[in-house]
N, C-alpha and C positions, 0 to 999 in steps of 0.2 A: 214479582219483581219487574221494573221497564228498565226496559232495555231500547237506547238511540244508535242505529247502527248504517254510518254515515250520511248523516242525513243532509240533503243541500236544499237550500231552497232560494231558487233565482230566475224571480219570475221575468219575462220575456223584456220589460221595459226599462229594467235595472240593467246597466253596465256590469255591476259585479252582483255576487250571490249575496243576499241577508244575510245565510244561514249556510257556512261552508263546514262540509264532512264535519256535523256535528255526533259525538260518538256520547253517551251515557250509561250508566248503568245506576238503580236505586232499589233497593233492597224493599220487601214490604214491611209498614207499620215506620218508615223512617221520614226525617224530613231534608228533603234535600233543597241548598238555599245557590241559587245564580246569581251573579252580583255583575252589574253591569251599568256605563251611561246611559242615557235616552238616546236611543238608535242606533244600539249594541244590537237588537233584533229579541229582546226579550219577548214582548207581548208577541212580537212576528213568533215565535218559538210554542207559547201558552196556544196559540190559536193553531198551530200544528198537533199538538199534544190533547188537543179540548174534540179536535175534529167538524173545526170551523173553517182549516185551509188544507192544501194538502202538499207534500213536500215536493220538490222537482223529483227528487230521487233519493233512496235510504229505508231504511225501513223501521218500523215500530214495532216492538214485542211485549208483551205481556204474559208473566210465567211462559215462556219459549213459543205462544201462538204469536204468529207476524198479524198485524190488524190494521185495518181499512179505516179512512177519516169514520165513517158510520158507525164503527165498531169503537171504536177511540171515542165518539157520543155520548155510549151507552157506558164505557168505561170511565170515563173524567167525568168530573165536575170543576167547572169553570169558576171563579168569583174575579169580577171584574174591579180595575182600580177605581176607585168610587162607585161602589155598587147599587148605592143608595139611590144616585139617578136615574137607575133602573128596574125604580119598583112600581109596582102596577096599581097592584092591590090596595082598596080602602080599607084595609082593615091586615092585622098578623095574620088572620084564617083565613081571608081570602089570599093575601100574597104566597105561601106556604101551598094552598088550591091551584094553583095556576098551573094548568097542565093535568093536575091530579085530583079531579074534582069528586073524582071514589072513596078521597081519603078520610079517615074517622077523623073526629078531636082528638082519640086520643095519641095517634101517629102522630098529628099535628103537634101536640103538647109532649108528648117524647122528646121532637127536631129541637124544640124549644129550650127543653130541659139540658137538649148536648150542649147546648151553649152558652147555657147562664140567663135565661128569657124565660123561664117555666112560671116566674111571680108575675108577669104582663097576663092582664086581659088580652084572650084575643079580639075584641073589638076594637081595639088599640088601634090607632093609624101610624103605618111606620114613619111616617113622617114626622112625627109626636117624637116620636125617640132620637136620644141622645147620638154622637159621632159613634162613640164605639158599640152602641147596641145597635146602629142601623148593622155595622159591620159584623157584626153578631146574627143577623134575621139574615143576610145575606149567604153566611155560612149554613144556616138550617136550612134555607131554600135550599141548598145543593145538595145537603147531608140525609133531605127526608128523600132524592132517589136513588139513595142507596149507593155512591159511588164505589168504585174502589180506589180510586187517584183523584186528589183535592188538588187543583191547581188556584194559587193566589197570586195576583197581581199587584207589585207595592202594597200591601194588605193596611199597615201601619201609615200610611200617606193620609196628614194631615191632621192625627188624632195628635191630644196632648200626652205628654208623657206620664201619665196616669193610664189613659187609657191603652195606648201602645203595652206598657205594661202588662196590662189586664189581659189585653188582645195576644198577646206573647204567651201569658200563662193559658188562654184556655187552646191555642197552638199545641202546647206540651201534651195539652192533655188528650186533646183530637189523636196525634199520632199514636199514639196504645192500640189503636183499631183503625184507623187509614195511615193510607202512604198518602204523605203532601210533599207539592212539589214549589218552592214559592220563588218568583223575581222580585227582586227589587235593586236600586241607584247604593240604598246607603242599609247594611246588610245589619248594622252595630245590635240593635235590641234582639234581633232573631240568631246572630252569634250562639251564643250560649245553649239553644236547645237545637242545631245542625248537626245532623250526621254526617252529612254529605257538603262540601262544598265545591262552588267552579266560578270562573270570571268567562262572563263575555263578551269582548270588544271586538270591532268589525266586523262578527259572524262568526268567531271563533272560538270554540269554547275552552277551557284548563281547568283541571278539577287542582285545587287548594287545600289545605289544609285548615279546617276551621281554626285550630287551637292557635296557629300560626298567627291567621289574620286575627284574633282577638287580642293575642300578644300585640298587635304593632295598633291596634288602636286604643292599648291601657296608656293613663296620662304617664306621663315621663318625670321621674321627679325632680323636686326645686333641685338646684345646683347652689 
């Protein structure tokens, strides 16, 4: 389970905090979804949680140990919004290698298999593939180190509603064996499989009611 417990983050140059006494809890094996504008402090939040920044003050727990950005490293895994322009690799074996260059094909061809990508040669150049299978390779990269917390940023950003779909269903199915934690502006396709929901404007977070906010974005009928 994580646990956010008041978390502030306001760094020296900023007038006000990003990230004011932000408080959380999320249960494991669930998905919990943050719903917020561009410069609510989301991704500032994911980069706290990934253990790429670190908070002014608050603390982070994991099943009841409090943990260090380092520690928070080895526990998350990050996917970035547009992950695709961050891939390295010529090849699905070498990008999936990177960092872990011990690993067999057939770990490699497992990662691939979590995600609907086990029919791909890995010779394949991720660049070859499609919006939502890049978003797909981007999920394995993170899932072959084993995380315990899958963080996504706007995960669905940009895909067509085909693929968001797809992208949505293999979400559902990720959460059976990780705990994900996703932001995103416009919350509507990932509704339906949250456990957990919260808004976060100015740096302040409110946990929601999924069911609630799906009610208020069902169409309204004719009059």
């Amino acid at each position: 389970m994580l646990y956010l417990r008041n978390l502030i983050y306001h760094p020296t140059a900023c007038p006000t905090a990003i990230l004011k006494s932000i408080n959380l809890e999320l249960a494991s094996q669930q998905l919990g979804l943050i719903i917020g504008p561009s410069g609510s402090g989301k991704s500032t939040l994911l980069e706290i949680l990934s253990g790429l920044a670190e908070p002014t003050s608050g603390s982070l727990f994991w099943r009841e140990q409090e943990l260090n950005a380092e520690e928070m490293q080895q526990l998350a895994g990050l996917v970035f919004q547009f992950p695709e322009r961050h891939f390295c690799g010529g090849t699905l074996l070498e990008e999936l290698r990177l960092g872990h260059p011990e690993l067999g094909k057939e770990r490699v061809t497992q990662a691939l298999a979590e995600v609907g990508l086990e029919h791909l040669s890995l010779s394949t150049s991720p660049h070859a593939l499609s919006g939502g299978q890049q978003r797909r390779l981007a999920l394995a990269v993170q899932l072959i180190r084993q995380p315990h917390l899958l963080l996504l940023d706007e995960p669905t950003a940009g895909l067509d509603w085909s693929m968001r779909r797809q992208l949505v269903n293999l979400l559902a199915k990720l959460k059976k064996n990780w705990t994900l934690l996703v932001v995103t502006h416009d919350a509507g396709d990932l509704l339906p499989i949250a456990d957990r929901c919260w808004t976060l404007n100015h740096g302040e977070l409110k946990s929601v009611d999924p069911l609630a906010l799906g009610a208020q974005k069902e169409p309204q009928p004719a009059v």
